[in-house]
MARMIBA-333357 format. One record per residue: x, y, z of N, C-alpha, C in turn; residue number from 1. Coordinates in nm, 2 decimals. Example, Ala and Ser with C-alpha at 12.3 -4.5 7.8 and 13.67 -1.06 7.14 Angstrom:
BEGIN
npx;npy;npz;capx;capy;capz;cpx;cpy;cpz;num
1.32;-0.57;0.78;1.23;-0.45;0.78;1.32;-0.33;0.78;1
1.28;-0.22;0.71;1.37;-0.11;0.71;1.29;0.00;0.79;2
***
This chain:
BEGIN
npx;npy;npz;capx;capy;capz;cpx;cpy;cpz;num
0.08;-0.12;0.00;0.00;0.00;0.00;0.09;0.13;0.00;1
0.02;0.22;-0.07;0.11;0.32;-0.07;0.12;0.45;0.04;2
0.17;0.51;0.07;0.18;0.66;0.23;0.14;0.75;0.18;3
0.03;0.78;0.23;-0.03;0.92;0.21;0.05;1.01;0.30;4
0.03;1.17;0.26;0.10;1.28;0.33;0.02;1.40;0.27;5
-0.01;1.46;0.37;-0.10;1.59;0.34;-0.06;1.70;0.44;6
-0.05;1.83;0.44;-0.06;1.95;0.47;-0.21;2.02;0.51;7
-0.23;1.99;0.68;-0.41;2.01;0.70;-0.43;2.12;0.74;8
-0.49;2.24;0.73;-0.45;2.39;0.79;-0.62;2.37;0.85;9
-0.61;2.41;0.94;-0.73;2.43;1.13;-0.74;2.57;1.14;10
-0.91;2.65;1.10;-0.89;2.76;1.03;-1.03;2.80;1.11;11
-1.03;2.95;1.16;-1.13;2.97;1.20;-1.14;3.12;1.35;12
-1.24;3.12;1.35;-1.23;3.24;1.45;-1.19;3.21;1.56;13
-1.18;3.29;1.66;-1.08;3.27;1.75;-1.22;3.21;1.89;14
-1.19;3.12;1.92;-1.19;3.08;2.08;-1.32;2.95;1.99;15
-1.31;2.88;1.92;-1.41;2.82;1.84;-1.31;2.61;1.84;16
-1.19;2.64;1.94;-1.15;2.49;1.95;-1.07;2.48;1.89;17
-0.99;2.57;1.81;-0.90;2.48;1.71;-0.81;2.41;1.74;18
-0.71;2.48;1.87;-0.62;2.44;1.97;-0.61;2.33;2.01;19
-0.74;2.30;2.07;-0.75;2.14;2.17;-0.80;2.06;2.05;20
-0.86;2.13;1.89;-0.85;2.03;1.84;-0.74;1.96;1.81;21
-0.61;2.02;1.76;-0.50;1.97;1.69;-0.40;1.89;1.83;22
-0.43;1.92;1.94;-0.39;1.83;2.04;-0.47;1.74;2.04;23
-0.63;1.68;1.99;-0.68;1.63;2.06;-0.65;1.48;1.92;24
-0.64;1.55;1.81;-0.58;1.49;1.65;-0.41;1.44;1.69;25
-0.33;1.50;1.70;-0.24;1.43;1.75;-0.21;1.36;1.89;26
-0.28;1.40;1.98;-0.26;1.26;2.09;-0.18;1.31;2.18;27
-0.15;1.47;2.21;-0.07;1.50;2.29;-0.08;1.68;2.31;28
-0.04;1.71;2.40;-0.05;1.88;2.42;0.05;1.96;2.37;29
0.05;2.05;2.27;0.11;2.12;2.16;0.09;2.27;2.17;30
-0.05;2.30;2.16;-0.07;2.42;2.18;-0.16;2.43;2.29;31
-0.14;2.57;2.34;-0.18;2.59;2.47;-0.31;2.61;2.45;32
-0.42;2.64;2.52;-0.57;2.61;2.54;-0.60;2.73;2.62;33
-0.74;2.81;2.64;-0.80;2.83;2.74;-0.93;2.91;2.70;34
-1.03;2.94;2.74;-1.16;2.98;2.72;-1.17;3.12;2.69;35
-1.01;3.21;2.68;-1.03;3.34;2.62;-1.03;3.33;2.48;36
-1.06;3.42;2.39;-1.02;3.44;2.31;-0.85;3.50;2.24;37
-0.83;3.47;2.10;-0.71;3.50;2.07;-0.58;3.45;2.14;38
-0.64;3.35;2.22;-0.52;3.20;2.29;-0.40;3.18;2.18;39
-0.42;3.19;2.07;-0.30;3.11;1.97;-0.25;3.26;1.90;40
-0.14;3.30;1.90;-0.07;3.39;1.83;0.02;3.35;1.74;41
0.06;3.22;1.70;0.17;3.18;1.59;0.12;3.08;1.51;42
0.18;3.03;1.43;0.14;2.91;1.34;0.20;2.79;1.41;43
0.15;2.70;1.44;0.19;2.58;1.50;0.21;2.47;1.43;44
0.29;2.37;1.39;0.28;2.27;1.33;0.22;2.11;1.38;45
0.15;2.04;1.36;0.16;1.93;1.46;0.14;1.82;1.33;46
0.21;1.69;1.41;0.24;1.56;1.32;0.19;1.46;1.37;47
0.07;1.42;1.29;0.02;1.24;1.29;0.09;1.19;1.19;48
0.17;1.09;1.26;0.24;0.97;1.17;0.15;0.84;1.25;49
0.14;0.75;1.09;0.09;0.62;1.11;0.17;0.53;1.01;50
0.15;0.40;1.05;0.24;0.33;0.92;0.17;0.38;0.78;51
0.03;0.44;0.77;-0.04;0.47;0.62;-0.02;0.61;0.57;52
0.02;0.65;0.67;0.03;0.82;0.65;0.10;0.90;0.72;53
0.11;1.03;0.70;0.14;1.11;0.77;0.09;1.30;0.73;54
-0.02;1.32;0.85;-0.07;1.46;0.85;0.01;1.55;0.89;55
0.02;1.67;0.85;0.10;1.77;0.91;-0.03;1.88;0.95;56
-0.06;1.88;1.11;-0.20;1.99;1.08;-0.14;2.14;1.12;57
-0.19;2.22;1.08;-0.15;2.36;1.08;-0.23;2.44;1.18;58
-0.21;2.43;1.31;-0.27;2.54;1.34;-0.29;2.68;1.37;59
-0.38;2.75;1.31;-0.34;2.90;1.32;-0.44;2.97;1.38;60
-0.39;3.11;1.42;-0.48;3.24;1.49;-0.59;3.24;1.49;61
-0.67;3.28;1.54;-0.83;3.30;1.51;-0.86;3.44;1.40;62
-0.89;3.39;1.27;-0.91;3.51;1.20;-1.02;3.61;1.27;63
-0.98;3.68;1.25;-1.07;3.83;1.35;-1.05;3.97;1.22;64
-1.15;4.08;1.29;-1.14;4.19;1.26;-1.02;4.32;1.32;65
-0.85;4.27;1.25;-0.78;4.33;1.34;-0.78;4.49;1.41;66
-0.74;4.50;1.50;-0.73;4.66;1.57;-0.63;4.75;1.61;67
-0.58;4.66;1.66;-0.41;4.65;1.69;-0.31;4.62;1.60;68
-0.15;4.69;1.61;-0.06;4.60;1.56;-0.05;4.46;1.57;69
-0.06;4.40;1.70;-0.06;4.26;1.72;-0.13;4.20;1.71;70
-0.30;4.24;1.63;-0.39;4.15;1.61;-0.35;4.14;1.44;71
-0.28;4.26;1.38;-0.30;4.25;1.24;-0.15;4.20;1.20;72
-0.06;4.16;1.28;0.02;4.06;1.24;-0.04;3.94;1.29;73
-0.07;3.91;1.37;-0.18;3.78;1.43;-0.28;3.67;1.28;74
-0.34;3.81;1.24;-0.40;3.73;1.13;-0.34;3.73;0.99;75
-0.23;3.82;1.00;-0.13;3.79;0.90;-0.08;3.68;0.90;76
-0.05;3.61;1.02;0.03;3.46;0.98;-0.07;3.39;0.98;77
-0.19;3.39;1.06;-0.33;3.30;1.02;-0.34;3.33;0.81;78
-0.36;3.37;0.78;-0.38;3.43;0.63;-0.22;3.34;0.58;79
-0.12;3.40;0.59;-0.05;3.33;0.55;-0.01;3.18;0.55;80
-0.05;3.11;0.68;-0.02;2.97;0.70;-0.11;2.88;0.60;81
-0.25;2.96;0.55;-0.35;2.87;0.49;-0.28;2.85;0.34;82
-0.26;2.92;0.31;-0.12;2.93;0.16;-0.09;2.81;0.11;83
-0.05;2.74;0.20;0.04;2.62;0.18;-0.05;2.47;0.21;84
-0.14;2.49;0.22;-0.18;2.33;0.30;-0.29;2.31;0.21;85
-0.31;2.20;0.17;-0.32;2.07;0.08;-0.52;2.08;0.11;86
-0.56;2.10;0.22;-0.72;2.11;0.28;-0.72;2.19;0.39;87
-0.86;2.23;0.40;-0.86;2.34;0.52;-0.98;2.31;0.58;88
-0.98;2.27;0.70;-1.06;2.21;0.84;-1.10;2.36;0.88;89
-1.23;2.43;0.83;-1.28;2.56;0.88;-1.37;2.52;0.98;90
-1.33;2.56;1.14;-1.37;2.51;1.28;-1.50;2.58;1.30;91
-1.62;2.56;1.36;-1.68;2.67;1.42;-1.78;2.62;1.51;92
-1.82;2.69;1.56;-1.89;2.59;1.74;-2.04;2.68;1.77;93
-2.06;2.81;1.67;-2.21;2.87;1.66;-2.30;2.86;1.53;94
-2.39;2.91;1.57;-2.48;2.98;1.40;-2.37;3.06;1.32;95
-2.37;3.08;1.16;-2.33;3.14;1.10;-2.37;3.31;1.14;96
-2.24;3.42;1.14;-2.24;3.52;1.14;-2.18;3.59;1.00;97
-2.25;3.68;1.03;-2.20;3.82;0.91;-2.07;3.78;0.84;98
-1.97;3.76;0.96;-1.81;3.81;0.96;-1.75;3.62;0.88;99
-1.88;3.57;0.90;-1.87;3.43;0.83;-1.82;3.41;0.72;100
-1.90;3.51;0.67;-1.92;3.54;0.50;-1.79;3.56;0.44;101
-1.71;3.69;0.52;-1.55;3.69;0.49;-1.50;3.58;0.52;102
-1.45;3.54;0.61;-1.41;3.43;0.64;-1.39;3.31;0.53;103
-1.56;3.29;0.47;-1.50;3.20;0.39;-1.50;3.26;0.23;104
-1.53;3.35;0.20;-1.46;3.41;0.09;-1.31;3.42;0.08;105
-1.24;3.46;0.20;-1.08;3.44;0.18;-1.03;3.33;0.17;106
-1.11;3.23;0.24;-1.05;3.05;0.23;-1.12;3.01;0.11;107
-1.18;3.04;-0.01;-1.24;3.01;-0.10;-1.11;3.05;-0.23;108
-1.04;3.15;-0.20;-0.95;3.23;-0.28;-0.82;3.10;-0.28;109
-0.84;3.10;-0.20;-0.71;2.97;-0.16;-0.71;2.84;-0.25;110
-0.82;2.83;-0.29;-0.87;2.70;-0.41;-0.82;2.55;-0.35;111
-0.83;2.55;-0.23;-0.79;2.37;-0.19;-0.95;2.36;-0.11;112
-0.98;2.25;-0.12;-1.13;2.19;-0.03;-1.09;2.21;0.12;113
-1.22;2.25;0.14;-1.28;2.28;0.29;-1.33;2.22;0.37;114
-1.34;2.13;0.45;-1.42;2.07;0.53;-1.45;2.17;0.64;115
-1.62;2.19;0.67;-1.66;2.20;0.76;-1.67;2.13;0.88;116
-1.61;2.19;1.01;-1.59;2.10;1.12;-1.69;2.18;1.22;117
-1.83;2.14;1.26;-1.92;2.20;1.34;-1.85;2.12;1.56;118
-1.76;2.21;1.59;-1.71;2.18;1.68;-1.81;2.21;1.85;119
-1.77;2.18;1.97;-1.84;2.17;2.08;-1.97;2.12;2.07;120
-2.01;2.01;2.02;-2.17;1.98;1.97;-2.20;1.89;2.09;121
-2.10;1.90;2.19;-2.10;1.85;2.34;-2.19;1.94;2.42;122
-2.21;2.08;2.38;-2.28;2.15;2.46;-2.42;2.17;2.41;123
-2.43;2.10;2.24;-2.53;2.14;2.17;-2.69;2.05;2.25;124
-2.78;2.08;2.23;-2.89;1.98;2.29;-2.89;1.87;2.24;125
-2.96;1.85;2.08;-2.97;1.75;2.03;-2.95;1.78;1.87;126
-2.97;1.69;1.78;-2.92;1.69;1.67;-3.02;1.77;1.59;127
-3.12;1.83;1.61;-3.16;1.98;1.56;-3.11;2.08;1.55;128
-3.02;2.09;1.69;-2.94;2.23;1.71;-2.78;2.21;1.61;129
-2.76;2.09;1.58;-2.63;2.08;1.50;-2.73;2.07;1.35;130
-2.83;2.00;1.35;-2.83;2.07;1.19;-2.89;2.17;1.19;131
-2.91;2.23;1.27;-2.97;2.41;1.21;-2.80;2.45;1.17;132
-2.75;2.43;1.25;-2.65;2.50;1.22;-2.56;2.47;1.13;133
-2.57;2.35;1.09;-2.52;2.29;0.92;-2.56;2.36;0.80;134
-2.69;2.37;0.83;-2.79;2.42;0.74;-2.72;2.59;0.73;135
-2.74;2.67;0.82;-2.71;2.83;0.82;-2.56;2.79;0.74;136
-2.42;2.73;0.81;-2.34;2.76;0.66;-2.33;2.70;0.50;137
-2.40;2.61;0.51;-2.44;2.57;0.36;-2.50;2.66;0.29;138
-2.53;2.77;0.32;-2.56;2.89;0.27;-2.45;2.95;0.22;139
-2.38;2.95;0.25;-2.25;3.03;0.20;-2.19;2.94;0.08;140
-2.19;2.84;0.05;-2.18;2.75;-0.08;-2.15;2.59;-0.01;141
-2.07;2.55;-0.10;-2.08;2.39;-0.09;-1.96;2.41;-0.04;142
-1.95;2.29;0.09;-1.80;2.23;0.14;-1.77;2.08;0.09;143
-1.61;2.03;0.08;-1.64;1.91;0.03;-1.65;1.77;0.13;144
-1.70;1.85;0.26;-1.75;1.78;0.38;-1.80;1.85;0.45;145
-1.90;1.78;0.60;-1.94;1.86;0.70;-1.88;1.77;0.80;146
-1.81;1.75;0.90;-1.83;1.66;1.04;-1.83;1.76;1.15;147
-1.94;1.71;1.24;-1.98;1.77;1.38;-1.89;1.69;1.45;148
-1.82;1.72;1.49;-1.69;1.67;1.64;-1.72;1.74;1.77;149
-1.65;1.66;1.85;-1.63;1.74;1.98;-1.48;1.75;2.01;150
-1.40;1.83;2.03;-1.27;1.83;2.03;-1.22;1.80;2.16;151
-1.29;1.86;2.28;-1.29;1.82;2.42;-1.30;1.68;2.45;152
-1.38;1.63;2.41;-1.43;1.49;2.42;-1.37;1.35;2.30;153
-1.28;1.44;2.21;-1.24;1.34;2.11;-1.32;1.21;2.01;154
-1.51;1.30;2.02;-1.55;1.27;1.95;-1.61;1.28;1.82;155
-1.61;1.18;1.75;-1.58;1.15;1.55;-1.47;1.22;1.50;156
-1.35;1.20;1.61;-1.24;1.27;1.55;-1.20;1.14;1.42;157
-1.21;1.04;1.38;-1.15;0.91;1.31;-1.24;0.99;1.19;158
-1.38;1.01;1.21;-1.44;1.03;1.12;-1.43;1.21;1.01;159
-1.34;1.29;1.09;-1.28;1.39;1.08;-1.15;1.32;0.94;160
-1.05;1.23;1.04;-0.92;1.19;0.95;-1.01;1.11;0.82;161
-1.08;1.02;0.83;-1.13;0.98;0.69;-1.20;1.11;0.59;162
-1.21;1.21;0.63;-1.28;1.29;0.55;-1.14;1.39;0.49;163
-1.06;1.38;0.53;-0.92;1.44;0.51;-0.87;1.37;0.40;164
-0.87;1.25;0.45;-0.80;1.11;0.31;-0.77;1.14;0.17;165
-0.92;1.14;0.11;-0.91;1.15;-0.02;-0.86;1.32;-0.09;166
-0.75;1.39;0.01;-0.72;1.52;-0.02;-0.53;1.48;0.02;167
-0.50;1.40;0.05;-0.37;1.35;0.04;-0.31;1.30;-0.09;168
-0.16;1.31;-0.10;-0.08;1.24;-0.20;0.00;1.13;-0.18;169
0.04;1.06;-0.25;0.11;0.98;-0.22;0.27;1.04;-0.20;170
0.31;1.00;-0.04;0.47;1.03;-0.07;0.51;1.01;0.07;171
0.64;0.95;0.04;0.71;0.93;0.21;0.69;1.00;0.26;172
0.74;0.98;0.40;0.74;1.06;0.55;0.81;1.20;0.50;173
0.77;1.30;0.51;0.87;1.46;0.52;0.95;1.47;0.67;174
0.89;1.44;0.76;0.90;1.48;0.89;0.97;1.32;0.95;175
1.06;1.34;1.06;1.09;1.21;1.13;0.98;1.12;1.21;176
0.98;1.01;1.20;0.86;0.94;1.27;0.81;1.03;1.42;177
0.96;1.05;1.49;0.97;1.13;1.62;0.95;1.29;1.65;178
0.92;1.29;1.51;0.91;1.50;1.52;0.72;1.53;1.57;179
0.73;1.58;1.60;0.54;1.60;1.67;0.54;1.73;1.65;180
0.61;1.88;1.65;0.60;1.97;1.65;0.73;2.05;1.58;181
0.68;2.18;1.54;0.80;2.27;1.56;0.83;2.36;1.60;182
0.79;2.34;1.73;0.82;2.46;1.81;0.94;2.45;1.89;183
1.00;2.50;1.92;1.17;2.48;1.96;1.09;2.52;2.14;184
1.17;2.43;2.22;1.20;2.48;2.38;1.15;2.57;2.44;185
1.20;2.67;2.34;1.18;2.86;2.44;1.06;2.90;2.41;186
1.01;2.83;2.24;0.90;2.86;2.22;0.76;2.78;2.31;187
0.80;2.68;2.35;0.72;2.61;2.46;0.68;2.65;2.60;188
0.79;2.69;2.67;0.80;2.77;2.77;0.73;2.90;2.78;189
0.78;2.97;2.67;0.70;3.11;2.68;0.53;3.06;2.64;190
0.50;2.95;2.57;0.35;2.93;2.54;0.30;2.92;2.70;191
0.37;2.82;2.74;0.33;2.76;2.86;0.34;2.85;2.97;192
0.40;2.93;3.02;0.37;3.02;3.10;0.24;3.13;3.05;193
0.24;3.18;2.94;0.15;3.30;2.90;0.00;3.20;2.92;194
-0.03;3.07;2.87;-0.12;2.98;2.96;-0.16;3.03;3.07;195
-0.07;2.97;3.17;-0.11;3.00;3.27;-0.13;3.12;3.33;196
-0.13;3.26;3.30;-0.17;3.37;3.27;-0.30;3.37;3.23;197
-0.30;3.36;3.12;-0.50;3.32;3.07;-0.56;3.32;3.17;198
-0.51;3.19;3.22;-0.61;3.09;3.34;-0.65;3.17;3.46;199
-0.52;3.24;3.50;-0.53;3.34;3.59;-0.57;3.45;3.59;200
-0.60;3.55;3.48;-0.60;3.70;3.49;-0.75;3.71;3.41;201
-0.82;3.80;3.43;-0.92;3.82;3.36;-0.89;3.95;3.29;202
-1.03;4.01;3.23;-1.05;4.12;3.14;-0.92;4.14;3.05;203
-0.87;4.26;3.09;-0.80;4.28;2.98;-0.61;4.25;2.99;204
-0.58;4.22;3.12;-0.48;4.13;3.12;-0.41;4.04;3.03;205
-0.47;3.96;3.00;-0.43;3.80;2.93;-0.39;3.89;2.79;206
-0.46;3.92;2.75;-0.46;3.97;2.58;-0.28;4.07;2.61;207
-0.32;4.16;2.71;-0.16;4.25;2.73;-0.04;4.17;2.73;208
-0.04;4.09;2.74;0.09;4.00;2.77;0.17;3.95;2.69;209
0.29;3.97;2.72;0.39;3.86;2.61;0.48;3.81;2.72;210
0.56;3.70;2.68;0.66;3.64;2.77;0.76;3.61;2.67;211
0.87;3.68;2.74;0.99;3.62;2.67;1.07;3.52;2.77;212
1.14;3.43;2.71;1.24;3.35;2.79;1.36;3.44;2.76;213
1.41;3.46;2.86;1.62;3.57;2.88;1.62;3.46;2.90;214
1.67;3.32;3.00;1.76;3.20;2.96;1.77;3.13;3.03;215
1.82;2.99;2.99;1.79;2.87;2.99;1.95;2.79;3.03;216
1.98;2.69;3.16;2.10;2.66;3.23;2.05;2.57;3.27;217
2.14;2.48;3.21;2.13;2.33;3.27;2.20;2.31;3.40;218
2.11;2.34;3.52;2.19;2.33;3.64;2.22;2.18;3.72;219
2.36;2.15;3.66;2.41;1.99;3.65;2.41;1.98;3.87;220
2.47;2.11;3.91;2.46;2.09;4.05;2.28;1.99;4.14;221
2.21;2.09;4.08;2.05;2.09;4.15;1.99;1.95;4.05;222
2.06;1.97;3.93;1.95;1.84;3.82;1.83;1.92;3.78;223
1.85;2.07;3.79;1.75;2.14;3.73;1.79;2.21;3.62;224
1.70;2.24;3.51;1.72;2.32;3.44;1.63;2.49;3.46;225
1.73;2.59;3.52;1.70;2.70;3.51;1.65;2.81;3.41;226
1.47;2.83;3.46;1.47;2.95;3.37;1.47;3.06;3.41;227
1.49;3.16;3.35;1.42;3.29;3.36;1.34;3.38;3.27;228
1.23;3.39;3.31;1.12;3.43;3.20;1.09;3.57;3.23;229
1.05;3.68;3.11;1.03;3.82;3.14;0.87;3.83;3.08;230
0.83;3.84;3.17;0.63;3.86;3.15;0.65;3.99;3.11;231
0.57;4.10;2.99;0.52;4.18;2.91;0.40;4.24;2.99;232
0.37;4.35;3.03;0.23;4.40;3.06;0.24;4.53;2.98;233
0.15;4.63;2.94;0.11;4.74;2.88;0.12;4.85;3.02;234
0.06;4.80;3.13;0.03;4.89;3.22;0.03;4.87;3.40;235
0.08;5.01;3.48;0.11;4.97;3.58;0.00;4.85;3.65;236
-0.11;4.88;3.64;-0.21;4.86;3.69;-0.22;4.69;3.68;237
-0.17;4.62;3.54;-0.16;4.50;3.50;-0.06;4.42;3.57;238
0.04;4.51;3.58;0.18;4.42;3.68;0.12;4.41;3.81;239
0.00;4.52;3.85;0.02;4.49;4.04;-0.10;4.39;3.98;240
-0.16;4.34;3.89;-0.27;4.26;3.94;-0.22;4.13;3.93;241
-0.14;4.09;3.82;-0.04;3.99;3.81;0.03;3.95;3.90;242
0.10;4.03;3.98;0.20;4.00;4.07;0.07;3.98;4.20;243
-0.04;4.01;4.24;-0.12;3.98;4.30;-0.12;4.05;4.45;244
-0.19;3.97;4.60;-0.17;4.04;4.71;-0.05;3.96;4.76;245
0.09;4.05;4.80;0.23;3.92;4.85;0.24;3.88;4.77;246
0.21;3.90;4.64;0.29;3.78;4.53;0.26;3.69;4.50;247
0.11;3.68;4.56;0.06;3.49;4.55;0.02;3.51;4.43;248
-0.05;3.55;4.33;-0.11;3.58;4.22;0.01;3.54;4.14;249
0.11;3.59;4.14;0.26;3.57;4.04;0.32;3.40;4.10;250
0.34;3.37;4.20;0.37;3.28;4.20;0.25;3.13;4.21;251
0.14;3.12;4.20;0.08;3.05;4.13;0.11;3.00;4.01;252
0.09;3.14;3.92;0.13;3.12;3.76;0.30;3.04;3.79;253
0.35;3.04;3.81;0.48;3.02;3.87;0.50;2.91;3.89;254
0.36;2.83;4.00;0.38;2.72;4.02;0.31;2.57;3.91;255
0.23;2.69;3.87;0.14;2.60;3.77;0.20;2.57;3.62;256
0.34;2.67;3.62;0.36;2.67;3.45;0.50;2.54;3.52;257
0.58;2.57;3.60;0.63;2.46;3.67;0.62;2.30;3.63;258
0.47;2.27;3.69;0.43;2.15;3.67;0.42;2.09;3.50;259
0.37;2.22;3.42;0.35;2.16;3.25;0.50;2.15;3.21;260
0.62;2.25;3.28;0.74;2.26;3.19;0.77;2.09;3.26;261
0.79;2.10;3.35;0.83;1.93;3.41;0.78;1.87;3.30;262
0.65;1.82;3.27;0.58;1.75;3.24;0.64;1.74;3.06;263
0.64;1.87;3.02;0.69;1.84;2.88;0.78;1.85;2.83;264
0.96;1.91;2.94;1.06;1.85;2.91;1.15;1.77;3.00;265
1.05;1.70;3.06;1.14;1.58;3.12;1.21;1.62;3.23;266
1.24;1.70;3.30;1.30;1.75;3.36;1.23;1.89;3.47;267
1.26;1.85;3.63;1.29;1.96;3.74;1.32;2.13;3.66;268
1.19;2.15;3.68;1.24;2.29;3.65;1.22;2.43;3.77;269
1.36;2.50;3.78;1.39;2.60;3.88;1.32;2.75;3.76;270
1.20;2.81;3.83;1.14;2.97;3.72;1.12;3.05;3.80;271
1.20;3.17;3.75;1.23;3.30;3.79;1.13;3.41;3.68;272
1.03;3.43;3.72;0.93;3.53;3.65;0.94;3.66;3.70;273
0.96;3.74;3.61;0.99;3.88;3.65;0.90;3.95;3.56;274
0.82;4.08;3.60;0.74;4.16;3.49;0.79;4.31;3.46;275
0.77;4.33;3.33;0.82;4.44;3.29;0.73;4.49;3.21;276
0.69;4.67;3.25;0.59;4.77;3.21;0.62;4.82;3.05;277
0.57;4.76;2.93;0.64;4.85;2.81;0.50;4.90;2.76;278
0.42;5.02;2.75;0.32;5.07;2.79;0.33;5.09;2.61;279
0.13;5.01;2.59;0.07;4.99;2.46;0.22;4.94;2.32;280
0.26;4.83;2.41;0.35;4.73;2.31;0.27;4.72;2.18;281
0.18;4.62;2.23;0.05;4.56;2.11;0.02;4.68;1.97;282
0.04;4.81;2.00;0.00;4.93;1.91;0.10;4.93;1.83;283
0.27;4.89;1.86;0.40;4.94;1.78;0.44;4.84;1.76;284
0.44;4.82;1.58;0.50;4.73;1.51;0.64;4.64;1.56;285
0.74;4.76;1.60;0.85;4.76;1.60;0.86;4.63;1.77;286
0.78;4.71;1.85;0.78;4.63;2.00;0.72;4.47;1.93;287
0.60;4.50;1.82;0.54;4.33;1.84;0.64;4.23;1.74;288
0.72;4.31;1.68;0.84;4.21;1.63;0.90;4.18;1.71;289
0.94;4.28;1.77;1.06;4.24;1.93;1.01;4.12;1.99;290
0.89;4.10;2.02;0.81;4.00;2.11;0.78;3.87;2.04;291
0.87;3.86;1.92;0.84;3.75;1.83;0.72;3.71;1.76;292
0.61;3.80;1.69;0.50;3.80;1.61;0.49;3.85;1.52;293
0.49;3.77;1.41;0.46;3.78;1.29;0.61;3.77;1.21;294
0.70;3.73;1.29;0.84;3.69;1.23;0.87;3.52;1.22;295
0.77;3.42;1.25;0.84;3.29;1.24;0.73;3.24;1.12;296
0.65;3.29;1.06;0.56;3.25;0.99;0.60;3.23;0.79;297
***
C-alpha cells in the first residue's frame, strides 16, 4: 500500500476549539488552550504519523477583525499559514455570522477543499441544534464535507481523518517518525507560561501579555534546568494585578507553568518570573516584532 502525506491547515475564529482540536488529533498537548479568546498567536505545526500516513496539521490564529498591531500581524500569519496546505478544516462551534461570510470568501481564494468541522456539539442539545446549524453555513456555498466533532471529548475525531483522506498524495514521511512539533523549547515555555496567565488573569490582562524566555542553564549541580522568563504588561495597573496580594497571584502562575514545563521537558524545573511595564506594546509594530510576532511564519 502506498503513504499518504498531506498539509491540513485548522482555520477559524478565534476561541471556536481549534487548539484542543489539533492536540486532541495528535494525541498529545502542543498548543496551549484556554476559554479566552485569541489563545493562539503563531502558526503551530503538529504531526500524525501512522504506518499509512502522515498529517501535518497547521494550526493557526483566530481570523478576527484586526485593531491593533498585534492582532494584524496575528491574522497575517493565520492568512499566510492557509497558503500552503493541501485542505482546510474551517472550525466553528455557533450559528453562522456576518463576519462568516469573509471568512469564507478568503478561504475560498485559496482553491484547496474545505471541510466544515461544526465543533463543541457537546454543549449542543440535540441533533436539531447541530443541523440548524449545518444548514445556516451551507448557505454560504458547498463544502467538500461537514463533520460535527467534539474536540474536548475526542468525539468523530477518526471520522474527521477519513474525510481528510481523499485530499492527500502519495509520498514518504517529510517529517521524522519522532518529530510531533515545531516549536523549539523557548517557544514552549514562553507558550506555557503566557497559559497560565489566561487561566489566571481576567479582562483585559491575558490579551496585554507577552513572555519572553532571557535564559535557559542546565543546572548539573540541582539536576534542574533553570529559567528565567520576562512577563510583558502594557500597564502599571496589570503588573500589580499579576503579581497579586504578596505575590501569590505571580507565583501561582509560577507554580502552575512549573508542573507543565516538568511535564513536557522531562525534567525539574527551577522559574524566575519577573514583569516588565512597556506601555501599549501591542500598538508598535517595532515592540510586536521584538516580542516574536509575525516573524516565524
Amino acid at each position: 500500500m502506498s503513504h499518504k502525506f498531506a498539509f491540513v491547515g485548522i482555520a477559524g475564529k478565534p476561541n471556536v476549539g481549534k487548539s484542543t482540536l489539533i492536540n486532541a488529533l495528535i494525541g498529545e498537548k502542543i498548543a496551549i488552550t484556554s476559554a479566552k479568546a485569541q489563545t493562539t498567536r503563531h502558526r503551530i505545526l503538529g504531526v500524525k504519523n501512522t504506518p499509512d500516513y502522515q498529517l501535518i496539521f497547521v494550526d493557526t490564529p483566530g481570523l478576527h477583525q484586526p485593531k491593533q498591531e498585534l492582532n494584524r500581524a496575528i491574522v497575517k500569519t493565520a492568512e499566510t499559514a492557509l497558503l500552503d496546505v493541501d485542505v482546510i478544516l474551517w472550525v466553528v462551534d455557533r450559528m453562522k455570522s456576518n463576519y462568516d461570510e469573509t471568512v469564507y470568501d478568503k478561504m475560498k481564494t485559496i482553491g484547496v477543499p474545505i471541510i466544515l468541522v461544526i465543533n463543541k456539539i457537546d454543549t449542543l442539545s440535540d441533533k436539531m441544534a447541530i443541523n440548524d446549524m449545518i444548514i445556516s453555513y451551507l448557505s454560504l456555498g458547498e463544502f467538500d464535507a461537514v463533520i460535527p466533532v467534539s474536540a474536548k471529548n475526542k468525539q468523530h475525531l477518526t471520522h474527521l481523518i477519513d474525510a481528510v483522506m481523499p485530499h492527500t498524495m502519495e509520498s514518504p514521511k517529510m517529517f521524522p517518525e519522532d518529530y510531533v512539533s515545531n516549536q523549539s523549547d523557548k517557544q514552549k515555555m514562553s507558550e506555557w507560561i503566557r497559559e497560565k496567565i489566561l487561566y489566571e488573569t481576567e479582562q483585559e490582562v491575558p490579551h496585554s501579555v507577552a513572555v519572553i524566555i532571557e535564559s535557559v542553564e542546565d543546572n548539573k549541580k540541582h539536576k534542574t534546568l533553570d529559567v528565567r522568563a520576562l512577563i510583558i504588561v502594557e500597564r502599571d495597573s496589570q503588573k500589580k494585578i499579576l503579581i497579586g496580594k504578596q505575590g501569590q497571584k505571580l507565583k501561582e502562575i509560577g507554580k502552575r507553568a512549573r508542573l507543565d514545563l516538568k511535564k513536557t521537558l522531562g525534567q525539574a524545573v527551577h522559574l524566575e518570573l519577573w514583569i516588565k511595564v512597556k506601555k501599549d506594546w501591542r500598538d508598535r509594530k517595532q515592540d510586536v516584532a521584538q516580542f516574536g510576532y509575525g516573524l516565524d511564519e
